[in-house]
N, CA, C and O of each residue as an XYZ file, in Angstrom:
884
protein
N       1.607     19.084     -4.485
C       0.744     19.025     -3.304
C       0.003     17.690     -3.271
O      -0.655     17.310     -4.240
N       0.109     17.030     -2.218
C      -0.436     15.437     -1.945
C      -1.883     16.277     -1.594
O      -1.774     17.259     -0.860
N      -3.089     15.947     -2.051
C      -4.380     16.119     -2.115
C      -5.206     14.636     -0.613
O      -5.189     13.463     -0.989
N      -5.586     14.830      0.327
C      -5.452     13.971      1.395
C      -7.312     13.811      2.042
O      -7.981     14.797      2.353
N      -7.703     12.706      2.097
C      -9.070     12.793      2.105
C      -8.840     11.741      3.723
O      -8.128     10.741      3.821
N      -9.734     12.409      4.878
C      -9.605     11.766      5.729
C     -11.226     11.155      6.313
O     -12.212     11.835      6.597
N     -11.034      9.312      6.374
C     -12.021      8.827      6.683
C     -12.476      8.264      7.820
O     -11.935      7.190      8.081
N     -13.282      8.633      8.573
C     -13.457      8.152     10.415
C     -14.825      8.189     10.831
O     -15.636      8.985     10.357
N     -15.077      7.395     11.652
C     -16.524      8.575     11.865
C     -16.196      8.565     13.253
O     -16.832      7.712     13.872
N     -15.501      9.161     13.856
C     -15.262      9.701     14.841
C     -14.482     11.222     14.532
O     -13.328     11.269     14.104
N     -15.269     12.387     14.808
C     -14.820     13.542     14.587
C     -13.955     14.089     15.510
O     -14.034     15.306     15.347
N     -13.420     13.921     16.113
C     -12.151     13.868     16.804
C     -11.073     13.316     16.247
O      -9.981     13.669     16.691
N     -11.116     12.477     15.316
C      -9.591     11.955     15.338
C      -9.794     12.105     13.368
O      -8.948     11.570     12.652
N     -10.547     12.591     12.977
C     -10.752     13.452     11.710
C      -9.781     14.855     12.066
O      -8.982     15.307     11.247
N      -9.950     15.310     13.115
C      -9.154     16.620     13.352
C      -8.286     16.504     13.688
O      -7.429     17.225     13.178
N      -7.943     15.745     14.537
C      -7.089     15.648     14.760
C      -5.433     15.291     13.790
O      -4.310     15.646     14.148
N      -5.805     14.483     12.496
C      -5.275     14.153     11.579
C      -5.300     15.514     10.778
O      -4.442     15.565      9.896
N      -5.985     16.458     10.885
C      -6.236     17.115      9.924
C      -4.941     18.433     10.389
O      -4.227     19.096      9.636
N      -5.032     18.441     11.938
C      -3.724     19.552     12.479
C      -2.598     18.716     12.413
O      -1.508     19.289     12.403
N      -2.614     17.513     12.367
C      -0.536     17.342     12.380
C      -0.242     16.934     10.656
O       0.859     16.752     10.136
N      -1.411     16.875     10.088
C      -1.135     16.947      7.653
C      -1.243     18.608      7.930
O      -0.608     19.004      6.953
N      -1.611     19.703      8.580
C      -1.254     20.880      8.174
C      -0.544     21.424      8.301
O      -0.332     22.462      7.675
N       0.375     20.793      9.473
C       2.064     21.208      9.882
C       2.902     20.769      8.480
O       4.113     20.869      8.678
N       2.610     20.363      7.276
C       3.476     19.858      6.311
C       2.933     20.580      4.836
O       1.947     20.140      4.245
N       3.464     21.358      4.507
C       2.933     22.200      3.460
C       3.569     21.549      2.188
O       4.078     22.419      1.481
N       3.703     20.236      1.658
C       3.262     19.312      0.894
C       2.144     18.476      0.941
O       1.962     17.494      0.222
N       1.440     18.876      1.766
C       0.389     18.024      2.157
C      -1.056     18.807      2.546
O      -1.001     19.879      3.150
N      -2.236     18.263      2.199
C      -3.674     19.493      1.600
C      -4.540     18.194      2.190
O      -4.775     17.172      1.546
N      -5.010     18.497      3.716
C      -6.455     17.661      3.451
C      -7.318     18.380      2.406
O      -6.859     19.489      2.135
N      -8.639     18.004      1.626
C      -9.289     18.705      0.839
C     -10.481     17.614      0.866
O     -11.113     17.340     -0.154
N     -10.732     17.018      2.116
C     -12.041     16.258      2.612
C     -11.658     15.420      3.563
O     -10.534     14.969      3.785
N     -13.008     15.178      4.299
C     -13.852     14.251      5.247
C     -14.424     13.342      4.858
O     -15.347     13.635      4.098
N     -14.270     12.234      5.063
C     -15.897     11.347      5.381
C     -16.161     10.850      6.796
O     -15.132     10.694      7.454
N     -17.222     10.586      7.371
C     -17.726     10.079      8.048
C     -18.312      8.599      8.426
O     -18.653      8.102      9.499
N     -18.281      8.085      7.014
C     -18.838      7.173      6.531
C     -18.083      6.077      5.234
O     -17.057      6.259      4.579
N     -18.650      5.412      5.222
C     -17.915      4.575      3.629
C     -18.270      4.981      2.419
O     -17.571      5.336      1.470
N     -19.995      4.855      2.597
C     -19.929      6.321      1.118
C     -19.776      7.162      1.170
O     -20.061      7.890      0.219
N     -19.281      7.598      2.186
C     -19.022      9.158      1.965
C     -17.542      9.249      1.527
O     -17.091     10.161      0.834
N     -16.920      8.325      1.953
C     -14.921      8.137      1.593
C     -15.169      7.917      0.143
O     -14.458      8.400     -0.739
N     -16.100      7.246     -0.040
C     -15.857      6.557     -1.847
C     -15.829      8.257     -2.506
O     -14.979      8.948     -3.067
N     -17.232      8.440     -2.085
C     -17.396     10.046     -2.911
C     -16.657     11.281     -2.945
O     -16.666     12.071     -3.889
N     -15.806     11.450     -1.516
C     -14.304     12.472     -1.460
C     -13.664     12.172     -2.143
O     -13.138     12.920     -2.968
N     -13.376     10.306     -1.991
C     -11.764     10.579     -2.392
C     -11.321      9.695     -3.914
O     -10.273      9.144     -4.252
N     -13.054      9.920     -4.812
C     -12.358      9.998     -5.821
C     -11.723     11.256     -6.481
O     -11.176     10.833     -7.500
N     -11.538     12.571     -6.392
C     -11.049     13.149     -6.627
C      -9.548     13.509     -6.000
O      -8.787     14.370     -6.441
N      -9.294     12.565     -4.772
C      -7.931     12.563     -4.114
C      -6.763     11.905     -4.253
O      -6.888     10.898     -4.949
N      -5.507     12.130     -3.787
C      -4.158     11.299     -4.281
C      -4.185     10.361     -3.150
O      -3.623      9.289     -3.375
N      -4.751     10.526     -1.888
C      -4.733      9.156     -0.757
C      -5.438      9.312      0.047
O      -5.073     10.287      0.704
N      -6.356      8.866      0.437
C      -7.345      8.796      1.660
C      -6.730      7.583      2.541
O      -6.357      6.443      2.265
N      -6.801      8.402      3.804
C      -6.619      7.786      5.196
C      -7.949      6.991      5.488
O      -8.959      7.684      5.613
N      -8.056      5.865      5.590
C      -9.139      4.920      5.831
C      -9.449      4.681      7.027
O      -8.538      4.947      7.811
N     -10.689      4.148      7.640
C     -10.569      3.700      8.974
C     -11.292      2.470      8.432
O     -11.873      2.435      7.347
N     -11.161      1.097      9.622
C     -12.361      0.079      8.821
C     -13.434     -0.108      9.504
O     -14.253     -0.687      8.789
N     -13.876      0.115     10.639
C     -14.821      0.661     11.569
C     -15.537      1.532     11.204
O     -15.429      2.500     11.957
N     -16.701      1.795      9.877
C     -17.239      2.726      9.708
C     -18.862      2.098      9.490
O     -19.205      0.994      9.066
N     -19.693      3.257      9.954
C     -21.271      2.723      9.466
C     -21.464      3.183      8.217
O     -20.654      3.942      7.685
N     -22.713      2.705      7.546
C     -23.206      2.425      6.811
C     -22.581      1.166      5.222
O     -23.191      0.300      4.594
N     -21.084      1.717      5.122
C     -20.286      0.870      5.103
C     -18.514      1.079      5.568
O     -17.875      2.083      5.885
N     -18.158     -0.272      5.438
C     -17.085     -0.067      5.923
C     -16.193      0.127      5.208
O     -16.426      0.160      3.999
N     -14.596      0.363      5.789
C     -13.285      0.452      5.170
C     -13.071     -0.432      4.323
O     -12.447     -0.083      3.321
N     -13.449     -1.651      4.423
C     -12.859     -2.732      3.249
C     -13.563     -2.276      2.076
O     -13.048     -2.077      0.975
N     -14.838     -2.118      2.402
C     -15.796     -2.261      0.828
C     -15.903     -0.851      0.537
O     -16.620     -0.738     -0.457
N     -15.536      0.218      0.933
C     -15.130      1.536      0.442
C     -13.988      1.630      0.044
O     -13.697      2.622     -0.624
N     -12.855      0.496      0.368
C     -11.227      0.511     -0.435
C     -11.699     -0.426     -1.761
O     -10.887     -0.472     -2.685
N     -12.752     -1.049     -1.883
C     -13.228     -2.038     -2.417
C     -13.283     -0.864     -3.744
O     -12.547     -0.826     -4.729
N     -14.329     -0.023     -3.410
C     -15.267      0.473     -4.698
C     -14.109      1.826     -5.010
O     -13.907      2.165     -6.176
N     -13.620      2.311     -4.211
C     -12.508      3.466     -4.284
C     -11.719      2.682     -5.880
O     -11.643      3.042     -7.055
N     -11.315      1.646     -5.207
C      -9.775      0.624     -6.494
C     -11.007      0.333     -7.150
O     -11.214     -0.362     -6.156
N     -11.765      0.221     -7.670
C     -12.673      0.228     -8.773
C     -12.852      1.349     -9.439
O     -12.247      1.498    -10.500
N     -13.628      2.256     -9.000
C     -14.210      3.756     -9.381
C     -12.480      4.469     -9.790
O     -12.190      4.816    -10.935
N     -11.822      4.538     -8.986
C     -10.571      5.786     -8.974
C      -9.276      4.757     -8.890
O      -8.940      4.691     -7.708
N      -8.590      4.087     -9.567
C      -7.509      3.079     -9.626
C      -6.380      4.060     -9.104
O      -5.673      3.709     -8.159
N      -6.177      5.515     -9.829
C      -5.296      6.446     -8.947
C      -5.347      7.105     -7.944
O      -4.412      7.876     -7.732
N      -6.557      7.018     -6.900
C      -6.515      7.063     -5.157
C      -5.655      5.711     -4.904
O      -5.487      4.617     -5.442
N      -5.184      6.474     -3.698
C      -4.087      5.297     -3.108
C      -4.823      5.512     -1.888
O      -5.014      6.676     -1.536
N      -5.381      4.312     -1.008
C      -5.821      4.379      0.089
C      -4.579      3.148      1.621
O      -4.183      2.002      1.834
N      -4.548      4.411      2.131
C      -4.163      3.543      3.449
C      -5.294      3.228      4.708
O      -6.228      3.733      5.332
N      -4.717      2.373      4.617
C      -5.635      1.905      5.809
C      -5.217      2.162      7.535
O      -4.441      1.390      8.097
N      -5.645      2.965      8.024
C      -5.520      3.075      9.756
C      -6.433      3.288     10.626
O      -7.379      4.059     10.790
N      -5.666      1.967     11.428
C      -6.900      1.137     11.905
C      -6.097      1.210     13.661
O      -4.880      1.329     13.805
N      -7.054      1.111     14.791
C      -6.647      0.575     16.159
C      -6.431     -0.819     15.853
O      -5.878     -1.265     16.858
N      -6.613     -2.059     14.731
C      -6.913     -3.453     14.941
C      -5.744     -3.913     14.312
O      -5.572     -3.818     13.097
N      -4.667     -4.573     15.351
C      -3.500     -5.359     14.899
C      -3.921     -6.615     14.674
O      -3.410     -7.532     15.316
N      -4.913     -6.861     13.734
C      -5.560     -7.831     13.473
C      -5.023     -8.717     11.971
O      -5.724     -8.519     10.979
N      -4.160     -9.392     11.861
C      -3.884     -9.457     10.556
C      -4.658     -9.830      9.330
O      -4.480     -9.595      8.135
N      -5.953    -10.756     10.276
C      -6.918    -11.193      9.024
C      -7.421    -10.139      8.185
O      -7.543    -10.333      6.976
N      -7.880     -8.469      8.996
C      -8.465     -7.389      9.082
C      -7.046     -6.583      7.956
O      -7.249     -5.476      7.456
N      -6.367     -6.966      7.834
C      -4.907     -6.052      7.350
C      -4.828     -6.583      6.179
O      -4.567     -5.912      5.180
N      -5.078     -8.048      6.156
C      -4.800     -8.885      4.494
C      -6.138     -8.718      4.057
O      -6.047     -8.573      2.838
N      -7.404     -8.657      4.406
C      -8.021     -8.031      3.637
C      -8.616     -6.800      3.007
O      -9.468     -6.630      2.134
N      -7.766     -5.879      3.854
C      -7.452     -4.282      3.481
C      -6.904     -4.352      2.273
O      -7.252     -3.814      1.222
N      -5.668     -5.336      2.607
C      -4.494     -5.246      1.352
C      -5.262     -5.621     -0.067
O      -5.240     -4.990     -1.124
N      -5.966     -6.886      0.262
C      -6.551     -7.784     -0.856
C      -7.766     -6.496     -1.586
O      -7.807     -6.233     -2.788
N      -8.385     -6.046     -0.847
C      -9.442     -5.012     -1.289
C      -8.983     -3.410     -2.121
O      -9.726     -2.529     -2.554
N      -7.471     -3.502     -2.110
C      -6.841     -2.902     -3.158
C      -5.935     -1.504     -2.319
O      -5.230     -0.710     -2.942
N      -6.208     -1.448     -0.509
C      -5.050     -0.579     -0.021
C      -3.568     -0.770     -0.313
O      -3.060     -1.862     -0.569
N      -2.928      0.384     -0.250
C      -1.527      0.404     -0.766
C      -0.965      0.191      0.465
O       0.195     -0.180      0.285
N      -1.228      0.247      1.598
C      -0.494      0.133      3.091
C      -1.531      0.254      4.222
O      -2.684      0.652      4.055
N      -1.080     -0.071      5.203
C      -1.701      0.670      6.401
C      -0.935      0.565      7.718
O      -0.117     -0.214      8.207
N      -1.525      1.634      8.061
C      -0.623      2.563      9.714
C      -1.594      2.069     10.485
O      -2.771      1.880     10.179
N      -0.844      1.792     11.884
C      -1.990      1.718     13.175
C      -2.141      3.548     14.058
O      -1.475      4.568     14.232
N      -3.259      3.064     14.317
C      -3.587      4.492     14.763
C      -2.314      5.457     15.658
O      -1.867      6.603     15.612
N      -2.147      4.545     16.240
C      -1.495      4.572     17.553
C       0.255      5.302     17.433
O       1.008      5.988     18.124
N       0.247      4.794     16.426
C       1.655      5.284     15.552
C       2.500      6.715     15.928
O       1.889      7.549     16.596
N       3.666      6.961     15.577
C       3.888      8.262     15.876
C       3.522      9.343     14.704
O       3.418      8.764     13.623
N       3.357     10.373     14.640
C       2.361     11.454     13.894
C       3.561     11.455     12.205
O       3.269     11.289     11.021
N       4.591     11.662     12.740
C       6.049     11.474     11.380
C       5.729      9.943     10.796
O       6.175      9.606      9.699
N       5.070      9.208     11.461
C       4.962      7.830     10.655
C       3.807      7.813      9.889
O       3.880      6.920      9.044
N       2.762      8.444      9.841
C       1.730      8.618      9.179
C       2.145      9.411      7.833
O       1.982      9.008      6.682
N       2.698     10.592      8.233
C       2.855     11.569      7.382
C       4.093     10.482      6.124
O       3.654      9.919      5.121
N       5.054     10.458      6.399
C       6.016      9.504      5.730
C       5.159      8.199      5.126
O       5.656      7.445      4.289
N       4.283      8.090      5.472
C       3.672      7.161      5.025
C       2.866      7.854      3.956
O       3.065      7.557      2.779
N       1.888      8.838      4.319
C       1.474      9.769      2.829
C       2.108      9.794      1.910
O       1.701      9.435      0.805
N       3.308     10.243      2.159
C       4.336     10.581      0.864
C       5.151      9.145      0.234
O       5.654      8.824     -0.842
N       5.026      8.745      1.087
C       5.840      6.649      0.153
C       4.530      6.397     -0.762
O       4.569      6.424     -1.992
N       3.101      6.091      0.174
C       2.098      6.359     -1.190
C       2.151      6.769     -2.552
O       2.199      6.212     -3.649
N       2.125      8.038     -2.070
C       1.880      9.247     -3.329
C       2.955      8.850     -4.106
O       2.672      8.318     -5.180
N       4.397      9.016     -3.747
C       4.913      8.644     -4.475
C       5.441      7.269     -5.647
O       6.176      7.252     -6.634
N       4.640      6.231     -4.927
C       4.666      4.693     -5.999
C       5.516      4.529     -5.654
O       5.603      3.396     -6.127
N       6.927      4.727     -4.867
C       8.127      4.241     -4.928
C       8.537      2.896     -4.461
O       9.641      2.384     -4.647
N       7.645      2.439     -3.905
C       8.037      1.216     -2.300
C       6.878      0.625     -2.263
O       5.998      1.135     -2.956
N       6.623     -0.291     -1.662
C       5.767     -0.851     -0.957
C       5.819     -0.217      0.320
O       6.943     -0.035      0.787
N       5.044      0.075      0.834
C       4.299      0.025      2.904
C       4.595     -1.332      3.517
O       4.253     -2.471      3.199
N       5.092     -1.006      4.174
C       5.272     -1.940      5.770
C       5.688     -3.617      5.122
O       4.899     -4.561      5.143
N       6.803     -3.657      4.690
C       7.211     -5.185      3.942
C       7.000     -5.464      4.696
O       6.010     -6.194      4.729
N       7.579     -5.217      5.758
C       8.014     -6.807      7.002
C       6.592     -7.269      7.478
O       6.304     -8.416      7.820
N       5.794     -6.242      7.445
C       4.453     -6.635      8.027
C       3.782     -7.189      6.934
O       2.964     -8.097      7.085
N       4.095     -6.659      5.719
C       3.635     -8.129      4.972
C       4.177     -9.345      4.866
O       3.400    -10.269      4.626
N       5.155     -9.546      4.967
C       5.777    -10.970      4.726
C       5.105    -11.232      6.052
O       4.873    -12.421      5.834
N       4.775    -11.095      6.867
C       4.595    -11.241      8.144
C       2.665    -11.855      8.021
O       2.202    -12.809      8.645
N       2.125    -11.219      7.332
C       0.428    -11.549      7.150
C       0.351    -12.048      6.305
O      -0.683    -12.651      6.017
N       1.302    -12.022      5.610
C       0.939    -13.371      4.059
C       1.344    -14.397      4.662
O       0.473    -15.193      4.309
N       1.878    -14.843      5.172
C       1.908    -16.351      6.213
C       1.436    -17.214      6.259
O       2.043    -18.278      6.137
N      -0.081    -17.128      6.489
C      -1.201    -17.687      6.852
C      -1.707    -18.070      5.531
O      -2.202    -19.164      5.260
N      -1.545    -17.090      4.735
C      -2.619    -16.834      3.452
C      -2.025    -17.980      2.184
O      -2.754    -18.588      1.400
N      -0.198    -18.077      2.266
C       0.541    -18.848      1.265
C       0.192    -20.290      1.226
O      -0.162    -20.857      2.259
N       0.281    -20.978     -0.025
C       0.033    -22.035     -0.513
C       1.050    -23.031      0.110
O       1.857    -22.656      0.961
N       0.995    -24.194     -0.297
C       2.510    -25.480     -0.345
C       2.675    -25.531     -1.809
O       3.686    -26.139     -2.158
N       1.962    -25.062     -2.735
C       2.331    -25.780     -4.107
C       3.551    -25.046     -4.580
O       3.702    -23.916     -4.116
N       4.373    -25.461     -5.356
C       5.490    -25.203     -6.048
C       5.499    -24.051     -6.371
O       4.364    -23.663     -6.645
N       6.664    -22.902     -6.525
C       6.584    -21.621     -6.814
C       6.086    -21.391     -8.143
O       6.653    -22.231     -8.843
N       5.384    -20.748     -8.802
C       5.005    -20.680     -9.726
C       5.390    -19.244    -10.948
O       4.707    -18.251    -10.697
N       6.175    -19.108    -11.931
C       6.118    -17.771    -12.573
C       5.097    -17.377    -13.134
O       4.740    -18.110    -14.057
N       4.489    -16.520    -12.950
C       3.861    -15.329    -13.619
C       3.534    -15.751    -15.552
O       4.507    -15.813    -16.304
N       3.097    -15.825    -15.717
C       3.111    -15.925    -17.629
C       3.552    -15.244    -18.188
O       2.735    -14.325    -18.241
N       4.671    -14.894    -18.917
C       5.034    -13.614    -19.855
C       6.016    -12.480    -18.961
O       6.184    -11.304    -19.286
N       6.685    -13.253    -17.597
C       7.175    -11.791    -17.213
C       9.110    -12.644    -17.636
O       9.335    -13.808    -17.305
N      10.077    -11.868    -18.278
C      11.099    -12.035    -18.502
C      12.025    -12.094    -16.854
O      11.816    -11.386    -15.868
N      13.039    -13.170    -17.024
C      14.078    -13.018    -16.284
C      14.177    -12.038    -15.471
O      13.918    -12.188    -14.277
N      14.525    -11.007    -15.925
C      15.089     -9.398    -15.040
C      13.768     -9.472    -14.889
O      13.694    -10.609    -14.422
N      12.164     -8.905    -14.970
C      10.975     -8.592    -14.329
C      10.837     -9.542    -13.486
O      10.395     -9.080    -12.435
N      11.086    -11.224    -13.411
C      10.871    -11.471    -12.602
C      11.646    -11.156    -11.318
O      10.973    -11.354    -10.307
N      13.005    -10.675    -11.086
C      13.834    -10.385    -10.385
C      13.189     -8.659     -9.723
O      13.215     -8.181     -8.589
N      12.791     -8.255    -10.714
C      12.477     -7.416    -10.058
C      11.278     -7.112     -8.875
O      11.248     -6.512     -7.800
N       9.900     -8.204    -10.060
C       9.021     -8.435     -8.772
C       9.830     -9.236     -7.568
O       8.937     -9.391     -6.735
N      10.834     -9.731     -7.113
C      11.084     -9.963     -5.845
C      11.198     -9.052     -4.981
O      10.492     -8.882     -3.987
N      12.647     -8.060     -5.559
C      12.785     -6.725     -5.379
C      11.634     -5.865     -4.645
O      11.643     -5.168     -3.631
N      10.775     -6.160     -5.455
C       9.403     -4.855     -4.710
C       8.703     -5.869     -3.891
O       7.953     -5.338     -3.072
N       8.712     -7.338     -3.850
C       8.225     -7.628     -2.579
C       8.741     -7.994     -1.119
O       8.177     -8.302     -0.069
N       9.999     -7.833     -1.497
C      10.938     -7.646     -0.067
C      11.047     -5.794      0.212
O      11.911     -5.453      1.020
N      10.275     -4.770     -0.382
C       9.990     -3.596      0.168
C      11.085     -2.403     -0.930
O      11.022     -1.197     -0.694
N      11.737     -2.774     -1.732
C      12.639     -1.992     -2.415
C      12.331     -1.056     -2.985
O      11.522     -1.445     -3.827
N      12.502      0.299     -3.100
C      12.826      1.141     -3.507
C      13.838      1.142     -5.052
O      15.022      0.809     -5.002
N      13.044      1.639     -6.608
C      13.417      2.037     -7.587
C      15.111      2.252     -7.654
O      15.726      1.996     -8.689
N      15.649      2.652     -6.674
C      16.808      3.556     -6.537
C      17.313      2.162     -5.648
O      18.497      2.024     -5.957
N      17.047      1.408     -4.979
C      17.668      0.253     -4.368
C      17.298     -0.788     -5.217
O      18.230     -1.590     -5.282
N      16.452     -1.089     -5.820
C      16.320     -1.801     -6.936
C      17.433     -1.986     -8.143
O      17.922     -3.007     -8.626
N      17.625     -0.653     -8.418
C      18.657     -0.364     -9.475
C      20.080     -0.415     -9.021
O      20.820     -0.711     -9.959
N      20.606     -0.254     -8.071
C      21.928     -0.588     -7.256
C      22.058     -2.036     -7.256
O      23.000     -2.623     -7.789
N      20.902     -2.713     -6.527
C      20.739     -4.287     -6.930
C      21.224     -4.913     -7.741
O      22.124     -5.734     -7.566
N      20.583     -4.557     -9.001
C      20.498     -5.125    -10.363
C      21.936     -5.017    -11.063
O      22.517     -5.902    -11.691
N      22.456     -3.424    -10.742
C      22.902     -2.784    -11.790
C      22.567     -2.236    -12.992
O      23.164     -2.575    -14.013
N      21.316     -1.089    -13.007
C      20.732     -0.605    -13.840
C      20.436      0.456    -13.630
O      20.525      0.738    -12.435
N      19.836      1.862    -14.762
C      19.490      2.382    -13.926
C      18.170      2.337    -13.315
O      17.486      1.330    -13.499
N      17.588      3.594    -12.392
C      16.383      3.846    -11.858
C      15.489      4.243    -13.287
O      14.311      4.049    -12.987
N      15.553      4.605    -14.370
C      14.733      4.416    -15.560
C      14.343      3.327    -15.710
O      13.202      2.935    -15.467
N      15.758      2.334    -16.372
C      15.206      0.700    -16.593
C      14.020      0.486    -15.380
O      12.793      0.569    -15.435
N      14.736      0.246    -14.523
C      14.027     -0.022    -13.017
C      12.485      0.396    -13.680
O      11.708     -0.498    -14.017
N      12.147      1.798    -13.821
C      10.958      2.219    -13.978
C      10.332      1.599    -14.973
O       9.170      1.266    -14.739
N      10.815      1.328    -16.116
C      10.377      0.508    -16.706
C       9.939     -1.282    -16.313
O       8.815     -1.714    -16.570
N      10.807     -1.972    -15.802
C      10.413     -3.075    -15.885
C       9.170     -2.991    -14.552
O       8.231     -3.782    -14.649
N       9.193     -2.319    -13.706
C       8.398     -1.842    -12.679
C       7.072     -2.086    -13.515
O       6.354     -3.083    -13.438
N       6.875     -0.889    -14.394
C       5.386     -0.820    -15.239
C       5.037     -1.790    -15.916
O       3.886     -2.222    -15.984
N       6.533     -2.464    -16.791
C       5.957     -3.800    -17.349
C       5.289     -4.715    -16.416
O       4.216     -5.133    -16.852
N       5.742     -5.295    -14.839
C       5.560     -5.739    -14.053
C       4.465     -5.652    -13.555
O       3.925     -6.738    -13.342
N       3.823     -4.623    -13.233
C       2.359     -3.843    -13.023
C       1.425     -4.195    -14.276
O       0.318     -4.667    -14.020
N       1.777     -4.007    -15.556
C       0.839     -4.467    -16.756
C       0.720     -5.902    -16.767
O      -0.460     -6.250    -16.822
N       1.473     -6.767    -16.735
C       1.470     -8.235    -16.999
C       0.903     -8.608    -15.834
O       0.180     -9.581    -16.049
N       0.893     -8.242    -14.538
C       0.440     -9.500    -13.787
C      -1.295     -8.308    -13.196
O      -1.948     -8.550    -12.181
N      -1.537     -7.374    -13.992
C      -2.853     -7.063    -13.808
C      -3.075     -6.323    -12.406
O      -4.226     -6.118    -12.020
N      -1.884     -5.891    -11.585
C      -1.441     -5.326    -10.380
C      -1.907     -4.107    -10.622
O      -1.544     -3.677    -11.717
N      -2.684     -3.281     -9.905
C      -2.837     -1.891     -9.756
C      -1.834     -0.658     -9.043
O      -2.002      0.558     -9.124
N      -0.585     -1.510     -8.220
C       0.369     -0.795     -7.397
C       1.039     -1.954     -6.922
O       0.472     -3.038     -6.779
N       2.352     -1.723     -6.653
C       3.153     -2.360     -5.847
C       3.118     -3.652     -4.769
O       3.601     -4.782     -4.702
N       2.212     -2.750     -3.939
C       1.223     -3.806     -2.796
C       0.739     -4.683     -3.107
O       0.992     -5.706     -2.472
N      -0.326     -4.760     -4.380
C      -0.781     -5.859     -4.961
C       0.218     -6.887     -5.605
O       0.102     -8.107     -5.498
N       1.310     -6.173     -6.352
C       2.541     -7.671     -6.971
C       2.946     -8.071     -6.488
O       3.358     -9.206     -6.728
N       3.224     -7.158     -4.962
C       3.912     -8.378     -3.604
C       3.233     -8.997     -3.459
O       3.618    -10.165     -3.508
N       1.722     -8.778     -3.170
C       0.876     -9.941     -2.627
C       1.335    -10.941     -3.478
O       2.136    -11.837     -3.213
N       0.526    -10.616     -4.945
C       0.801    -11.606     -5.863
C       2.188    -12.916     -6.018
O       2.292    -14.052     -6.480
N       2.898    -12.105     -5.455
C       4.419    -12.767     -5.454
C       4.435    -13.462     -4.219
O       5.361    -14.270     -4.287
N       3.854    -13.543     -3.107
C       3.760    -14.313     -1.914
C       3.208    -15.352     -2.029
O       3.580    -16.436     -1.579
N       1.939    -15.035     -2.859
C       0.776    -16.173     -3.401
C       1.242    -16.861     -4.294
O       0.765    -17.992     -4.384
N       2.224    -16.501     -5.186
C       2.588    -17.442     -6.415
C       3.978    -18.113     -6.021
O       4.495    -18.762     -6.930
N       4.731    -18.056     -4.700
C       5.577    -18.561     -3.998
C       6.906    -18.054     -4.406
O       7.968    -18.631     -4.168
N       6.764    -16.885     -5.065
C       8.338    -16.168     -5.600
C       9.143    -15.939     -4.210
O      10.345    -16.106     -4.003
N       8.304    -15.583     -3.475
C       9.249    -14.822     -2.265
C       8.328    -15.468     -0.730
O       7.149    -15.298     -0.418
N       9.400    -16.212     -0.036
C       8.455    -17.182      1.014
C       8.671    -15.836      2.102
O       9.473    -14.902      2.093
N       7.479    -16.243      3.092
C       6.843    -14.771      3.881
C       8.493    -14.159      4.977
O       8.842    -12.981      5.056
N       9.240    -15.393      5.695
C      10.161    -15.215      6.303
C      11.467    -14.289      5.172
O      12.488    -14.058      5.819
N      11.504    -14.027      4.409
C      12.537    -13.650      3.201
C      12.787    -11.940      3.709
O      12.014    -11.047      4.057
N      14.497    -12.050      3.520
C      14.326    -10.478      3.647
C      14.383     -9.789      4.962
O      14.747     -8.624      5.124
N      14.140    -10.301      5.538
C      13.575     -9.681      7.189
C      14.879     -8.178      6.970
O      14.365     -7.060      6.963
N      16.287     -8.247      6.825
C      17.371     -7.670      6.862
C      17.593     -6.925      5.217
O      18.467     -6.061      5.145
N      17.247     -7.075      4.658
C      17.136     -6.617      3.529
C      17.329     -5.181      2.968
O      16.507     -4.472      3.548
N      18.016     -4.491      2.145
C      18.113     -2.558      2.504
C      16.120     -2.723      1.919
O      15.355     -3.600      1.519
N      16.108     -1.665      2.142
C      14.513     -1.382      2.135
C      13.492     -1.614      2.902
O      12.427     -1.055      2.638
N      13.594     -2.461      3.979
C      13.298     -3.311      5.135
C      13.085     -1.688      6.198
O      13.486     -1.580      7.357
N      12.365     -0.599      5.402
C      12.829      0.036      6.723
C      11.460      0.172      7.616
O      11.638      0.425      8.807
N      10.295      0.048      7.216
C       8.594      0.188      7.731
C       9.263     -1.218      8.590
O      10.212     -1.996      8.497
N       7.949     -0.922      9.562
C       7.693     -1.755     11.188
C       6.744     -2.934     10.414
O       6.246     -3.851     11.067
């Protein structure tokens, strides 16, 4: 059961989220917030809180902020009305694993819960290669300190959007190895999830933002 903490302060669209996660009986809202402290305080006990970044007292960034501090295993998405990318890379940077626009269809949210929960993927590649853009350096690509050949191949892998199981078809390995160099990958470069080593890998020039567009795993908007 995905454990689901929903954050808004608009109580309407709190409920509204709350009737199309109860049509899916893998899926348990088991809180509200209204607020930013109030998201920090639900959803450390949760597997993903739905974020908004429009909130009083504080907002979505600095409640994804203290959430990836306090609870490293909440996975927070961010959904937002703002196709704003500055507003999206610093969701990402503040330690969200993805984010949905509001507006979205109700199966894209939900599918999006479960890619979370599950660690398997990154959220929305294309839309990251797409907002790291702005953010990438000119200096020379740079490796990582200490990550081997195959890990570095693999952080490419997860930042063009791959999937464990497309990873390992890739390579030729299996989805164990895969899991493994995955975690090594996550320990060495100090990454808390997926989302963050792509970033990392955009910023350190492994993978330039246009890369991939066609790619299997390429399947998020």
């Amino acid at each position: 059961m995905i454990r689901v903490v929903l954050a808004d302060d608009e109580k309407l669209i709190r409920s509204g989220w709350t009737t199309m996660l109860s049509l899916h009986d893998d899926i348990a809202v088991v809180g509200e917030a209204a607020d930013g402290h109030q998201a920090v305080e639900a959803g450390a006990g949760a597997d993903v809180v739905l974020m908004d970044i429009r909130m009083p007292r504080m907002d979505g960034l600095d409640a994804t902020r203290e959430l990836a501090r306090r609870c490293p295993a909440t996975r927070v998405i961010v959904v937002t009305t703002f196709e704003n990318d500055q507003l999206v890379w610093g969701a990402l940077r503040a330690g969200a694993a993805g984010y949905v626009l509001k507006r979205a269809p109700a199966g894209e949210l939900v599918e999006a819960v479960r890619l979370v929960h599950a660690r398997d993927a990154v959220l929305f590649p294309d839309a990251l290669r797409r907002i790291a853009s702005p953010h990438l350096g000119t200096a020379e690509p740079r490796t990582p300190v200490g990550l081997t050949p195959r890990e570095l191949d693999v952080l490419r892998h997860i930042a063009l959007g791959r999937n464990n199981a497309e990873i390992a078809a890739a390579l030729h390995v299996t989805t164990e190895t895969v899991k493994t160099h995955v975690g090594n990958v996550l320990d060495k470069l100090g990454a808390r999830d997926r989302t963050q080593a792509a970033i990392l890998a955009y910023e350190l020039g492994l993978v330039f933002a246009g890369a991939g567009a066609e790619e299997p795993g390429s399947r998020w908007r």
